[in-house]
N, C-alpha and C positions, 0 to 999 in steps of 0.2 A: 504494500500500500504506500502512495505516495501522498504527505500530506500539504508539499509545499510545490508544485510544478513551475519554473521556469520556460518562456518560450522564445525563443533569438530571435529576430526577423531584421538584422542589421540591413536593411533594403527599404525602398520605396512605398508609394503608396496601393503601387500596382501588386507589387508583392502582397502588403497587407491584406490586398483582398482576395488572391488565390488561398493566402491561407486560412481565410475563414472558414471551407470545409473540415480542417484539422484543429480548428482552434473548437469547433462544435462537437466532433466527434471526440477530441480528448476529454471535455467536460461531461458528452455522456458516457463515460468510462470511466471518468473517475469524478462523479457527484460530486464527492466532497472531499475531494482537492481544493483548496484555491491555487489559482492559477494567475500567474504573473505574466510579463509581457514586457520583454525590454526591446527597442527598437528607434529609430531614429523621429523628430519634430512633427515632419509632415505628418506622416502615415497615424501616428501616437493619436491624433485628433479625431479618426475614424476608429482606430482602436478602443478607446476610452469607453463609447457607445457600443461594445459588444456588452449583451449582457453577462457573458461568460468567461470574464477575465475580470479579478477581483482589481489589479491595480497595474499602473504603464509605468514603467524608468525611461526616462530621454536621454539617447546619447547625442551629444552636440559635434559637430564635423568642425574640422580644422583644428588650428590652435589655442584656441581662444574656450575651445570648449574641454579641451585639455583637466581643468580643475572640477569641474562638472562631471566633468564622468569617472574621473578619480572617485568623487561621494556617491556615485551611484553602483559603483563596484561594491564600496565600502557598505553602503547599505544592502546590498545582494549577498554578501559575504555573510552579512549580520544576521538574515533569513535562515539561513540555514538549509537552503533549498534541496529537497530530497531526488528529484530530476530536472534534468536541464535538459531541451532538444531545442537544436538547431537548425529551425527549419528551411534557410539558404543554403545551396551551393558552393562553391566555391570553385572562381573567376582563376586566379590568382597566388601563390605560394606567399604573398606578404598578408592575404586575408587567411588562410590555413595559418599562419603564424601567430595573429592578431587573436585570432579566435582559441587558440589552444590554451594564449597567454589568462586571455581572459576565463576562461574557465577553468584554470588552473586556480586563480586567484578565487573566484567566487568559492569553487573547491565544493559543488556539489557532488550528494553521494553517489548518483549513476549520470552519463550522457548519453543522449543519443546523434547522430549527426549522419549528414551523406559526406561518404566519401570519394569526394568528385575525382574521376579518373584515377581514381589512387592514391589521390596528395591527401587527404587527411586521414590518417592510420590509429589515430590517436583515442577516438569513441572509446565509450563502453561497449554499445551498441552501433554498428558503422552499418546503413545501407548503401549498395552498389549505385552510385549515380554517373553518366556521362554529360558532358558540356553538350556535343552535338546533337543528342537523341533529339526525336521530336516525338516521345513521350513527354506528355504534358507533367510541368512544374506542378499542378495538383496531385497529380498522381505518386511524386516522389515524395510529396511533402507527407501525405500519406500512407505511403510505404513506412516511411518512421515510425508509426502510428502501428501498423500492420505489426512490426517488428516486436512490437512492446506486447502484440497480442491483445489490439485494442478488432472491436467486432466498430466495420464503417458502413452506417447506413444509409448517410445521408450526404451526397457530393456536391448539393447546389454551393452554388457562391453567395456570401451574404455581405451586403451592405447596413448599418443602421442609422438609420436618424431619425427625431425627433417631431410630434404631431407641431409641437412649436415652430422647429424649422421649417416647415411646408407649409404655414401659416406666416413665416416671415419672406418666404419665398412669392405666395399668392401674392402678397402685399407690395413686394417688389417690383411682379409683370403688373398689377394693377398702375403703380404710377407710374411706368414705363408706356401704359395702354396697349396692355397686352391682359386679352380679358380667357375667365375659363373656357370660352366658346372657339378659342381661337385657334387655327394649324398653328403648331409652334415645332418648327425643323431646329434640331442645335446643332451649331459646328465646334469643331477644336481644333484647330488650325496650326494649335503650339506644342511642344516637347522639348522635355530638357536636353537630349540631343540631338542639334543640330542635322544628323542622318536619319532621324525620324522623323522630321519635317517634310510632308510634302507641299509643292509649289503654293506660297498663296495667292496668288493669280488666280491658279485654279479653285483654289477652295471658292474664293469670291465670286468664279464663274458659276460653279455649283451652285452656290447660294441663289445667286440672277436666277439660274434656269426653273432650281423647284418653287422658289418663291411665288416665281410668275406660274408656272405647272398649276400649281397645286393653290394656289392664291393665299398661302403662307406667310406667318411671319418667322424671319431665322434670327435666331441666338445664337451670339459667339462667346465661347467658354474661354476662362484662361485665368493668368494668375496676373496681378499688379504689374511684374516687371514685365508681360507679354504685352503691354499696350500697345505698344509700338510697333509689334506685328498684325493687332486684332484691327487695331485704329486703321491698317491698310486697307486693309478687306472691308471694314465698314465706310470707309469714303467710295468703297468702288461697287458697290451695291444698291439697287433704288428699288425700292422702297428701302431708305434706311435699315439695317438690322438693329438689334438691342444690344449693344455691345456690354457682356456681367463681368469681364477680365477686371478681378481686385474690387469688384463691386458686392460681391458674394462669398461668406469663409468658405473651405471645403467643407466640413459640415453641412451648409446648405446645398451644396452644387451638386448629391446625391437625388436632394430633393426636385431642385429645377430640370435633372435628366429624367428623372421618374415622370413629369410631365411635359416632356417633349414626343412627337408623334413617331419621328425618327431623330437618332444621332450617327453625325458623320464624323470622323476622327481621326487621328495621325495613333503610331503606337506609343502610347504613354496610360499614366495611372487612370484617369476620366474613363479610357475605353474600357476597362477592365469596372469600376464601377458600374458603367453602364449598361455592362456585359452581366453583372449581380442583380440589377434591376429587372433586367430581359426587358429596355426598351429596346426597340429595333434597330437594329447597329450594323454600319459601312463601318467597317474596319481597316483602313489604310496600311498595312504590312509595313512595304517597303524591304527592307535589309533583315527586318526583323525574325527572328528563330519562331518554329510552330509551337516550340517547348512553350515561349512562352504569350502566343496567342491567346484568343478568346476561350476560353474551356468549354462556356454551353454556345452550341452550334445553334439553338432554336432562335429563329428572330436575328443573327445573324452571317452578314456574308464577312467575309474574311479578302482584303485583294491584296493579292501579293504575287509579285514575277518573279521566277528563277531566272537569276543570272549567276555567272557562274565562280563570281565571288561574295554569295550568300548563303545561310545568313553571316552577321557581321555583327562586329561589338565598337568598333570605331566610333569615338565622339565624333571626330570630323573626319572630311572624304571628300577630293576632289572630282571622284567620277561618279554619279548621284544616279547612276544608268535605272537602279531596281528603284529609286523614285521617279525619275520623268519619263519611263515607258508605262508609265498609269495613267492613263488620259482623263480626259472629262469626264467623256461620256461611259468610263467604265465606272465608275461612280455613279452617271445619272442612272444607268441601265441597275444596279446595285440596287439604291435607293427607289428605283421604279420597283424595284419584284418585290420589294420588303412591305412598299406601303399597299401595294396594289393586295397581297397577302394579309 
């Protein structure tokens, strides 16, 4: 019996929500565990709202956050934590090294972890994981799970938030004059890497064509420092879109995909949300691995071209081949079978 579970997810937001199957399935396995949850800022805000995770630790990036996570050790340490699983892969031998360091120090009594290609040998528990597989990241997160001898019933992805935040949201498209009655198409135009971005020209075209299609209003999603991208796409658009970038926390912007009719997307954390929600999702690839694509197929298309140096983990890339052989109209054709369905 484990009375204290720790769960790693030093990754994204996109992570956080593939692992809500495992985060649901450990708690109906072990009732009355409490369950911890250490992982980085972004993601922690969606976290907090599982009901199945009793408390979050922030690690802070770069230097600065240095001191900060020193006291979040210290407090993990001071738990006493009875398992620790690590539910990320591993990229990299200086993250296999970060990660041993760290669980050395917390000094839980069992681990579990994947041992990516081989490089981390170190578990209690080690499942078999490859970087290239295109067995889905659910599945391996999973497998962890499997290993412990946990029974999994239930593989949806879950997002949560709040009747208040979908009330702060209504309130939002209302003074924006965007009423319940309305088509409301979302785009997300941004990603933290640069190689997941595809063209916003194109995105802005898309927006013209179903806007005018479908006599739609489009929302463009994104964070505060994307302005300057979304603000493109919205001068190049008529009928105006609604531009929510840094208008909306993450917390809400579950809420505002929840009521969009369809969403259209680059590969970043939003698509995977809204892949949780199962609104109808254009899924923009690009470079991106299938490992860690959309998990539920239903209500979603996926576009993505093989070229023959993908997928790809490159923040930047001078030959953008597997994003500008996506056209428009694979998109419009996408977005046509979704909503016509």
């Amino acid at each position: 019996m484990y009375n204290k579970i720790l769960l790693v997810e030093l990754a994204g937001i996109g992570d956080a929500v593939l692992s809500s199957p495992a985060i649901k399935s450990l708690k109906d396995n072990y009732p009355s565990s409490s369950v911890h949850f250490l992982t980085f800022a972004g993601p922690a805000d969606l976290i907090r709202k599982s009901p199945y995770i009793e408390s979050v630790f922030i690690f802070r990036k770069g230097v600065k956050g240095i001191l900060n996570n020193i006291f979040v050790l210290i407090k993990l340490k001071r738990l006493r934590i009875d398992l620790a699983i690590n539910l990320k892969h591993h990229y990299r031998m200086i993250g296999v090294l970060k990660m041993y360091f760290l669980l050395r120090f917390i000094n839980p009594k069992k681990t579990v972890g994947r041992n990516t290609n081989g490089k981390a040998d170190f578990y209690d528990i080690k499942v078999k994981d490859e970087i290239d597989s295109e067995r889905h990241d659910v599945e391996y997160k999973l497998d962890l799970l499997r290993a412990l001898g946990c029974e999994i019933k239930d593989k949806r992805l879950q997002v949560w938030f709040e009747d208040s935040e979908a009330k702060e949201v209504g309130v939002f498209l209302k003074k924006n004059f965007v009423s319940d009655l309305d088509f409301l198409i979302g785009i997300n135009p941004v990603g933290y890497r640069p190689t997941r971005r595809w063209d916003w020209k194109k995105f802005a075209e898309v927006g013209k064509i179903l806007s005018n299609r479908y006599k739609a209003k489009v929302i463009i999603t994104g964070a505060k420092n994307d302005r300057w991208l979304t603000e493109r796409i919205s001068h190049s658009i008529f009928p105006k879109p609604l531009d929510s970038s840094g208008r909306l926390s993450l917390t809400q912007l579950p809420a505002l995909i929840k009521r969009c009719k369809i969403y259209i997307t680059n590969d970043t954390g939003s698509m995977h949300i809204a892949n949780a929600l199962e609104t109808p999702l254009v899924a923009i690839m690009g470079p991106g691995t299938m490992k860690l694509a959309p998990y539920q197929r239903e209500n979603c298309i996926i576009i993505r071209k093989e070229v023959e140096c993908s997928p790809c983990y490159k923040f930047r890339c001078r030959n953008m081949s597997c994003l500008d052989i996506i056209s428009v109209d694979d998109v419009i054709q996408a977005a046509a079978v979704l909503l016509k369905s």
